[in-house]
N, C-alpha and C positions, 0 to 999 in steps of 0.2 A: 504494500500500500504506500501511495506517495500522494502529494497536493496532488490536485486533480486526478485523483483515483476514481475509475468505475470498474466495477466487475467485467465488462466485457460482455458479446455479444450481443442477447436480446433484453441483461438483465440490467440496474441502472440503480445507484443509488438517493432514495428518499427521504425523510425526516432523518434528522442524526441525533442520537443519544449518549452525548458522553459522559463516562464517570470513573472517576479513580478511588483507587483504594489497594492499599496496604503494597505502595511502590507500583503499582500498575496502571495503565493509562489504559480503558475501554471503550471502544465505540459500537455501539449496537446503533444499528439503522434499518428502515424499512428497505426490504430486498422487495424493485418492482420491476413488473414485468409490462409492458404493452402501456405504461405510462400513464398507471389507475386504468386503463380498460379493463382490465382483467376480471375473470368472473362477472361479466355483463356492468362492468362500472363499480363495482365493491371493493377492487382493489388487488383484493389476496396478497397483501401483503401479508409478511413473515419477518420476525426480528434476525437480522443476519448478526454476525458478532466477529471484529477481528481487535486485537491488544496488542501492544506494546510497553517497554522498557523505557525506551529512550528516545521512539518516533521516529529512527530507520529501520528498525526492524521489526516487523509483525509477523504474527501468530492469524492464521485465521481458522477459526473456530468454527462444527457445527451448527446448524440454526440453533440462536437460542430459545426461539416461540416461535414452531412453525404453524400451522392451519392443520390441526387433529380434527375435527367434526366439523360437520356437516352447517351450523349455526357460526360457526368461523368465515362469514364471508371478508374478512381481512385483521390480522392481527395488529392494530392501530397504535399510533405513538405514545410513548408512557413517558418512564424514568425509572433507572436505579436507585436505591436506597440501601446503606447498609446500617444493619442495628445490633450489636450481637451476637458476632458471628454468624447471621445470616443476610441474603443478597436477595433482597424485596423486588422485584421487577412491578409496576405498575402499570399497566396498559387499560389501551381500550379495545372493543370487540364491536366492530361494524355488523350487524346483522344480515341475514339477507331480505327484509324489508327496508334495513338503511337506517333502523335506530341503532342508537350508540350504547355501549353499559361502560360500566367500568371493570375491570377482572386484574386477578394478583397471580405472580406467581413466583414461587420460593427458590433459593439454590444455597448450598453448601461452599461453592468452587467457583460465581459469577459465568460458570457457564453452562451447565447441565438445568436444568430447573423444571421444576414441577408445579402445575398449573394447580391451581387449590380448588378443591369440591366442591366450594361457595360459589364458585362464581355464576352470574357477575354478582357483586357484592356491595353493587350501588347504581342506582337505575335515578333517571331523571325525575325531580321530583315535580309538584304539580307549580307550574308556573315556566317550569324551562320546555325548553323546545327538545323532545326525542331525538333527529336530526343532529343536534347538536349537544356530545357529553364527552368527551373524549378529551386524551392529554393529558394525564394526571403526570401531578410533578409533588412531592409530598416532602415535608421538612418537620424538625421538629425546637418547637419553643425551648429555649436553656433554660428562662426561667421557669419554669411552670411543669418544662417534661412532654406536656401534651404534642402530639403530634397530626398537624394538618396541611391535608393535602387539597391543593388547588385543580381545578378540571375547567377548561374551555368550555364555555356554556354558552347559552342566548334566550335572555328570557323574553319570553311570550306579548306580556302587555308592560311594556316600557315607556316613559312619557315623551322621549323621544324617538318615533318609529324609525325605524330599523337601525338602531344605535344603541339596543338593546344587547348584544353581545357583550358577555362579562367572564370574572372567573370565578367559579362556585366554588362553593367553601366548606369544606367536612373537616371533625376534629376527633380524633380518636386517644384514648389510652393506652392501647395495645396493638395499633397498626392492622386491627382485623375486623372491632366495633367503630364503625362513621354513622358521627350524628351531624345532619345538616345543618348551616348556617347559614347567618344573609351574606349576599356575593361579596366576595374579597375587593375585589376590583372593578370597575365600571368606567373603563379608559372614553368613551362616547365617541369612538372610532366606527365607522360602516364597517361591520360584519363582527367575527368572530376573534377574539384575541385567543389566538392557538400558541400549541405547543410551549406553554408557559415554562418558565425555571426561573430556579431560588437558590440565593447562596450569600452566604455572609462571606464577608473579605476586609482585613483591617479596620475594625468596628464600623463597618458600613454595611447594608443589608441592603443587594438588590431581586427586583422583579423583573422579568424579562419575560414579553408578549410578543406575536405575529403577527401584523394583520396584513393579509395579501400577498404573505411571503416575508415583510419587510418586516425586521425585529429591531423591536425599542426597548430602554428600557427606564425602571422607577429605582429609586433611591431613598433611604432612610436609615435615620440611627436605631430603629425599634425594628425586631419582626415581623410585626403587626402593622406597622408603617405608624404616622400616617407618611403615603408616599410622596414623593416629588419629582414632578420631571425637568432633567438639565434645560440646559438652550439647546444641547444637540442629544437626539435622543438614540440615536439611530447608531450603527455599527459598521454598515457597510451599503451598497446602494440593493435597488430593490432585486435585482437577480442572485445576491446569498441569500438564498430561501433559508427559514423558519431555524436562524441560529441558535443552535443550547451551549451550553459554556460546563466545561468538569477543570478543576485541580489538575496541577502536575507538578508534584515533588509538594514543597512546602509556600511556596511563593509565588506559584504561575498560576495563571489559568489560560485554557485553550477555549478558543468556540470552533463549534463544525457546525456548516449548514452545506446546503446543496445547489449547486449550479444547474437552473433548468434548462433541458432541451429545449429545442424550438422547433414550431412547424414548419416542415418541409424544408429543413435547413438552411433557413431564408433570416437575414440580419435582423428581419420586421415583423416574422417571425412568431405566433404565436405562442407563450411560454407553455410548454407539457411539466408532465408532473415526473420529477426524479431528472437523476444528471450524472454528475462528477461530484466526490467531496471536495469542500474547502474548507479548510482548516486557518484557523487565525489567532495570533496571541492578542490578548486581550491586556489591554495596559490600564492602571490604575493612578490617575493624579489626587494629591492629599487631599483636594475638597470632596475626591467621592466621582468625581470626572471617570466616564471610562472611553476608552479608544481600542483601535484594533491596529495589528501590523500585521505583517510576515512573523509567520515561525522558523525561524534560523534555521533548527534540523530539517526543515523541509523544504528550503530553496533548491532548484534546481542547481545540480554540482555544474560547473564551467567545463565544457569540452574542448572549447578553443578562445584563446582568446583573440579577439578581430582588430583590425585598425584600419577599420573604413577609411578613406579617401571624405574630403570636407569639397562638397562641389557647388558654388554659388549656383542661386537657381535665381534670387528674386531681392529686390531692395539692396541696404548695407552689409556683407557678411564679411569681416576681417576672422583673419585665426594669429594668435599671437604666443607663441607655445603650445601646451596645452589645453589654453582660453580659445572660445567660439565671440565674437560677439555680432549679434544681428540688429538694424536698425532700419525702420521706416514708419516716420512718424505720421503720415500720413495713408499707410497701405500698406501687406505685407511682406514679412523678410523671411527667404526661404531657405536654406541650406540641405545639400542631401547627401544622404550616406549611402549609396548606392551597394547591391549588393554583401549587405549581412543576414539576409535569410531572412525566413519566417519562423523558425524557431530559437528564438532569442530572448535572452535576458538584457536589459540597457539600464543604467541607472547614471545619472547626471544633478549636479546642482544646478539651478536655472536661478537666476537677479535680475530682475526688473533693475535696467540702470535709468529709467523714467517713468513717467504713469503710462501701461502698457493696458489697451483691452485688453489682448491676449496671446499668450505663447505656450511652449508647449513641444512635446515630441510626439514624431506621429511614426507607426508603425504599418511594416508590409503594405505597403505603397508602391506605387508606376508613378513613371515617369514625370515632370515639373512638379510636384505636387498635385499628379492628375486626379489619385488616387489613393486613399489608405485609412487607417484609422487613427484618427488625431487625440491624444490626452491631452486635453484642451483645456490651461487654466485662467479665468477670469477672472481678478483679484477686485474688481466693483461688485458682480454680480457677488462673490462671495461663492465662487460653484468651480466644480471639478468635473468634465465629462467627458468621454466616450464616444466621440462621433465621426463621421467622413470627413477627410479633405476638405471636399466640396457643399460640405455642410456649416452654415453656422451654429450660433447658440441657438436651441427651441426655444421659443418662446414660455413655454410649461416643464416644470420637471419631465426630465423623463425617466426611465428605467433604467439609464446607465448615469445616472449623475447625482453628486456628491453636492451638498445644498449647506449651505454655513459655514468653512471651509478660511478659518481665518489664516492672515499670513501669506497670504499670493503675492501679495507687495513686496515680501521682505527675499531673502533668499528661501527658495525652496529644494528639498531633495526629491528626486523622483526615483522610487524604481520600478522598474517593469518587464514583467514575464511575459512572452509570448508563447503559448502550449495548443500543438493543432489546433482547434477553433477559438482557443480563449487568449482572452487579452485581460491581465490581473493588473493593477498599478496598485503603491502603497504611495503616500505624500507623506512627508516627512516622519513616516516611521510610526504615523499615531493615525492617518484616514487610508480607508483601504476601496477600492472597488475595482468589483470584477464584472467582467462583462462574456457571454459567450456571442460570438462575430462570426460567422461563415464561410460569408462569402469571399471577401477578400485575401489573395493568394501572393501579392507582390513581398518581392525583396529588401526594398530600398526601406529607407527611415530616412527623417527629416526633422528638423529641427526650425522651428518658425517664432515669429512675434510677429503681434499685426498692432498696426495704430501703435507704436512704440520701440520699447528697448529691450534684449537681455543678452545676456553675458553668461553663457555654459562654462561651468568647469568641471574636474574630475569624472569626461566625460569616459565611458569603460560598457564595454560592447560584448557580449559572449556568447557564442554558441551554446549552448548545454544537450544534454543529454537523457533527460525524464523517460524514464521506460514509458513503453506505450499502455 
């Protein structure tokens, strides 16, 4: 298993469930097939399961909850919990009319487990929507002992319609009696805040929702909150589907979520359901701030390193050592590096040496800038994004771009993976987004500023090698 990991062939991975415990790093994710078609639209997911030590090498394990009966029309997203010397799996169980329950199941070893003879062991109470019950992520109060678990829900008659989706709230003694509460959360986002997770981290307590795919998250000094949301809520842009976050060692935490396919292989593309894993460190500032980067042990290792040719294309472009610098303050400045592939890693500091709309490197690209994918930063709009050459800024968010994004002014670091269809950028080590891109197969990269100035240094170009 590596970043952008998929099982291969017809299979793809979906929701990701990480958790560690006692020196082990585990990822249980939905193993899907046909992209949720499967079983007339149920899903049939199954929990698959691969661990690691260190995060270059993995174990991959039999399913851990596969589909035993008949009423299994998909084994649904949960969460690990350990208590005891025992390893809690909590899931949901799609029916085959499409209600949801909630079900447990035990293991000795986090990977053999055994489904318990209650299940399901918590049905949707009067007021939520059947449709929607699933996601159980379960924690437990220090002070008090008790232990409650949170579930993706949507209640029924809510005052503001269809902003009713919440996370329901069960409190137990002994992890096997849940007595219902009023909803934990009620974010008043359209739809459903899925796939939730809980974890405390340096006397800070966060909550972490989906909606759409796009994961936010709440903050507080209590368990119980009450919560707060930062200025920036978000983790990565909207194609890391439905991120969960586990420990690693005493002082990390990782998230994994999943990179969605697209219809018909097409850049505009439809999102389907399941993809590539992505993996992400998760970084923590003393106010409670969190951010995402690169996970070191998982960068692509350098196969070669390049030293592209600097070929003026457009406006000012001097090179003064290993300095770039580009200017046109009126219209854009081009530079291009012709010939480094499409499978690359580039990483560069970029300075604004005036007020610049926008600059940026842009990847696997033809000819003047005819063609490519540009990581496009705009230091007014305050945005990061993902677009064509031959495209401006959208007018509206879109699905590949990074929205409050301070510091475009100042010096920024960029780096960026290019892996078969995907294009991953990190900005200075704390904004991450990834995008999956198709269509485009060119060689070149380029280096621009429009309406202004910047100044590239330690610029470093590499081949790699990511097994397929």
């Amino acid at each position: 298993m590596h970043q952008y990991w998929r099982p291969g062939g017809e299979h793809f991975v979906g929701d990701c469930m990480p958790f560690w415990h006692d020196g082990v790093f585990h990822l249980y994710y939905l193993l899907d097939e046909q992209h949720h078609r499967a079983r007339g639209g149920l899903g049939c997911h199954q929990w698959a399961h691969a661990s690691t030590t260190d995060l270059v090498h993995w174990t991959h394990h039999p399913l851990a909850l596969p589909i035993e009966h008949d009423f299994e029309g998909s084994i649904c997203t949960g969460s690990a919990f350990w208590h005891e010397g025992i390893t809690y799996a909590f899931y949901a169980i799609r029916y085959p009319d499409r209600d949801q329950r909630l079900a447990l199941a035990t293991s000795q070893d986090g990977i053999t487990f055994t489904k318990s003879p209650d299940n399901p062991f918590a049905s949707p109470a009067a007021g939520y929507s059947p449709k929607d019950y699933r996601d159980p992520v379960v924690f437990q109060d220090p002070g008090t002992g008790l232990f409650h678990l949170l579930a993706s829900a949507s209640l029924t008659d809510y005052t503001i319609p269809e902003r009713g989706g919440c996370l329901a709230h069960l409190v137990s003694p002994d992890l096997r009696r849940w007595e219902l509460q009023d909803p934990f959360l009620i974010p008043d986002y359209m739809g459903v805040p899925e796939c939730p997770d809980f974890f405390a981290w340096n006397g800070w307590y966060y909550l972490i929702f989906s909606n759409w795919g796009l994961a936010r998250y709440r903050r507080s000094r209590s368990p119980l909150g009450p919560w707060e949301a930062p200025p920036v809520d978000t983790f990565d842009g909207p194609q890391a589907a439905v991120m969960k976050t586990a420990a690693f060692g005493s002082d990390r935490r990782l998230g994994a979520a999943f990179l969605p396919s697209l219809e018909g292989d097409r850049d505009d593309g439809a999102r389907l359901y399941a993809g590539n894993v992505v993996f992400r460190e998760i970084i923590q500032d003393d106010d409670g701030t969190l951010w995402s980067g690169f996970v070191p042990e998982m960068l692509p290792a350098a196969r070669q390193a390049l030293r592209p040719e600097i070929v003026p294309v457009a406006g000012e472009v001097e090179t003064a050592g290993e300095a770039i610098a580009l200017r046109n303050a009126a219209g854009l400045a081009v530079a291009a590096l012709p010939g480094v592939g499409r499978e690359v890693r580039l990483t560069a500091r970029l300075t604004p040496t005036m007020p610049t709309a926008a600059y940026g490197v842009a990847v696997r690209g033809e000819g003047h800038f005819a063609s490519g994918y540009q990581v496009r930063l705009s230091p007014q709009l305050r945005r990061v994004e993902i677009c064509r050459t031959n495209a401006g800024p959208t007018p509206e968010p879109s699905r590949n771009a990074l929205l409050g994004v301070d510091g475009l002014d100042g010096p920024v670091t960029l780096d960026i993976v290019c892996y078969e269809d995907i294009v991953d950028v990190c900005v200075d080590g704390r904004r991450c987004l990834v995008a999956r891109l198709p269509e485009l197969r060119g060689g070149t990269a380029f280096l621009f500023a429009q309406n202004g100035a910047v100044r590239v240094e330690g610029l470093q170009v590499q081949a790699h090698g990511l097994p397929a």
